[in-house]
C-alpha positions as a Markdown table, in Angstrom:
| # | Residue | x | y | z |
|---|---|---|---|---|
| 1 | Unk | -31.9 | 0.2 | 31.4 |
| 2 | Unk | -30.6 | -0.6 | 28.0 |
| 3 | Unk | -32.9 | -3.6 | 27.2 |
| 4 | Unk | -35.6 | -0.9 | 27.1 |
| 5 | Unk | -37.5 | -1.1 | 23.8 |
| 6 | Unk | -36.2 | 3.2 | 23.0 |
| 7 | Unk | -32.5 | 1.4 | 23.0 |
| 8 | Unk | -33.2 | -1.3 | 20.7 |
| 9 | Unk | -31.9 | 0.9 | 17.8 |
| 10 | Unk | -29.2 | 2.2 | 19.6 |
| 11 | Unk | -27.9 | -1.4 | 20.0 |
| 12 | Unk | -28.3 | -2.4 | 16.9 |
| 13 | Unk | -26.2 | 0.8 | 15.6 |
| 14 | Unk | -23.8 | -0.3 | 18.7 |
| 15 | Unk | -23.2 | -3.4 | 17.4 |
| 16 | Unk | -23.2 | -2.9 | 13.7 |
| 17 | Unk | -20.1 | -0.2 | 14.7 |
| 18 | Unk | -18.3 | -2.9 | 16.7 |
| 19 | Unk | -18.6 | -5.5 | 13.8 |
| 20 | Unk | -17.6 | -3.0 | 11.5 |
| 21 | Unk | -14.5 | -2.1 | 13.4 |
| 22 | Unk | -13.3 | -5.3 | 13.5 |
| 23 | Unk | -13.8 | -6.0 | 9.7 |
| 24 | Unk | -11.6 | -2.5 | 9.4 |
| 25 | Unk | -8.9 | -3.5 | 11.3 |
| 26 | Unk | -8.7 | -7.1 | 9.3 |
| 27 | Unk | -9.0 | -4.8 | 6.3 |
| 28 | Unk | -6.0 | -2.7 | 7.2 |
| 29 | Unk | -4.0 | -5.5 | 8.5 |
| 30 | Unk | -4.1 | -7.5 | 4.8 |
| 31 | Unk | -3.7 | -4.3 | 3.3 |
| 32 | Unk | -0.1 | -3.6 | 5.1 |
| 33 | Unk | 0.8 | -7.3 | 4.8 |
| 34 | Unk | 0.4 | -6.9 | 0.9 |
| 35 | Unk | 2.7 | -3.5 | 1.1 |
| 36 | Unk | 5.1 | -5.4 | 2.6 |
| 37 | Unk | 5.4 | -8.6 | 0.6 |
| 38 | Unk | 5.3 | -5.8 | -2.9 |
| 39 | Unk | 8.1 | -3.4 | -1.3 |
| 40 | Unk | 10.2 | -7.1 | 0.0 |
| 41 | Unk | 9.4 | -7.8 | -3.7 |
| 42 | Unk | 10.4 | -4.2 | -5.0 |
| 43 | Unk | 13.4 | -3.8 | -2.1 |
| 44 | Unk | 15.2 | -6.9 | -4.0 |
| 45 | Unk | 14.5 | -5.8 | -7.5 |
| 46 | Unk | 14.7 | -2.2 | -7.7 |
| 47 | Unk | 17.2 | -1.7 | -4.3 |
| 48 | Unk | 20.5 | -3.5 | -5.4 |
| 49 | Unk | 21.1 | -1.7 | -8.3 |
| 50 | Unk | 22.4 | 2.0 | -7.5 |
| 51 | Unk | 20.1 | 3.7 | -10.6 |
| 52 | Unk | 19.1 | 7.2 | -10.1 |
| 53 | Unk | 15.6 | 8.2 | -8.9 |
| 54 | Unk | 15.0 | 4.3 | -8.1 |
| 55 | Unk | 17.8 | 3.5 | -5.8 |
| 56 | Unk | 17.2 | 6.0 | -3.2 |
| 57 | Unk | 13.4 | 4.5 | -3.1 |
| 58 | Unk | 14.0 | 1.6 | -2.2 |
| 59 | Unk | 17.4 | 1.1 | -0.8 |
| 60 | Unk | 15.9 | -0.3 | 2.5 |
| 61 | Unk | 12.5 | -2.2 | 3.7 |
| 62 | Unk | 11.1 | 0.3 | 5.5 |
| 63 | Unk | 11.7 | 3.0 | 2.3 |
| 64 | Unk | 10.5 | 0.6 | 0.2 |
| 65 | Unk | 7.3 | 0.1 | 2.3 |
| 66 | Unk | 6.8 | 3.7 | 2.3 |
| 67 | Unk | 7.5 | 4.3 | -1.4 |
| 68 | Unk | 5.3 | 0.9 | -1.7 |
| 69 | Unk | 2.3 | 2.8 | 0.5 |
| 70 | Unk | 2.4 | 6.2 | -1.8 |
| 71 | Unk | 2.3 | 4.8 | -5.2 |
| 72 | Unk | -1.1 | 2.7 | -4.2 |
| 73 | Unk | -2.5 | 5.7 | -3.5 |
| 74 | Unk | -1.1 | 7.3 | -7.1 |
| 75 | Unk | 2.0 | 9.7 | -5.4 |
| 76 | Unk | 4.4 | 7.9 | -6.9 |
| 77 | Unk | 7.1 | 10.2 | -8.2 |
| 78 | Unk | 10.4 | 11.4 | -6.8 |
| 79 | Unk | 10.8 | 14.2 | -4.4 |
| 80 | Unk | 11.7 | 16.5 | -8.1 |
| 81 | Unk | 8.1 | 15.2 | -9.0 |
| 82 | Unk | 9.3 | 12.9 | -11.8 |
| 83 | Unk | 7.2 | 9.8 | -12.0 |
| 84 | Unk | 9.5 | 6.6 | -10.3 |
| 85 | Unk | 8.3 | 4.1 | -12.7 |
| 86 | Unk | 9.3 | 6.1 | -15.5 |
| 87 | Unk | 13.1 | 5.4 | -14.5 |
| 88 | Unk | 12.1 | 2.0 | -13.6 |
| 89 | Unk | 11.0 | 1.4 | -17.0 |
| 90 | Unk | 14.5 | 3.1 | -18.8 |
| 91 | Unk | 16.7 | 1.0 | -16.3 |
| 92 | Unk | 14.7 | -2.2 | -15.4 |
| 93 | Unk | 12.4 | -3.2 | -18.5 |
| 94 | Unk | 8.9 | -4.0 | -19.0 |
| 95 | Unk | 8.2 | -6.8 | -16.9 |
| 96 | Unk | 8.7 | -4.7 | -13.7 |
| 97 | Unk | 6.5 | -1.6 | -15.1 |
| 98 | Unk | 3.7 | -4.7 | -15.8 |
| 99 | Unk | 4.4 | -5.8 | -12.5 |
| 100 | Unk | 3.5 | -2.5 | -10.8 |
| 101 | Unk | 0.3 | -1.7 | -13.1 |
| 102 | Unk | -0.7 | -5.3 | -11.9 |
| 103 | Unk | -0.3 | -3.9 | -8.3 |
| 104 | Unk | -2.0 | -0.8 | -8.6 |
| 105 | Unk | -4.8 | -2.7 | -10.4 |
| 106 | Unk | -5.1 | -5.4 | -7.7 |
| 107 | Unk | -4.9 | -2.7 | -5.1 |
């Protein structure tokens, strides 16, 4: 029934959505693996020292990741709505500030 010539579209579109699924969830998979190798990278950096408004951030893996997942969408400031990398910069330096705007640029 489906190999009638009306269906030939509807295949097409069929198959164009499967493909495209599949290149979706490869997208999303390399997406998380990069928020997880940044927040590892951030989790090590920014976790050990007790600082105020960074500490709290990323104090653990799975914070991390999540603090990781908001900023590359542009929330990244503290539950007071002070920006994060703001206190990054005062307590960490430059290098780590570059760091970030090298993430957010990539991502």
């Amino acid at each position: 029934l489906l190999r009638a010539d009306v269906f030939k579209d509807l295949l097409a579109m069929i198959r164009g959505l499967i493909g495209g699924v599949t290149v979706l969830g490869w997208s999303i998979i390399l997406f998380f693996m990069a928020i997880y190798v940044i927040s590892l990278v951030f989790r090590e950096v920014l976790g050990r020292d007790m600082k105020e408004n960074v500490y709290e951030y990323f104090s653990s893996v799975p914070r991390a990741m999540y603090t990781t997942f908001r900023c590359s969408f542009g929330d990244c400031s503290t539950a007071g709505g002070l920006p994060i990398f703001e206190h990054v910069q005062k307590h960490h330096g430059t290098p780590l500030s570059l760091f970030y705007c090298f993430f957010i640029f990539v991502v």
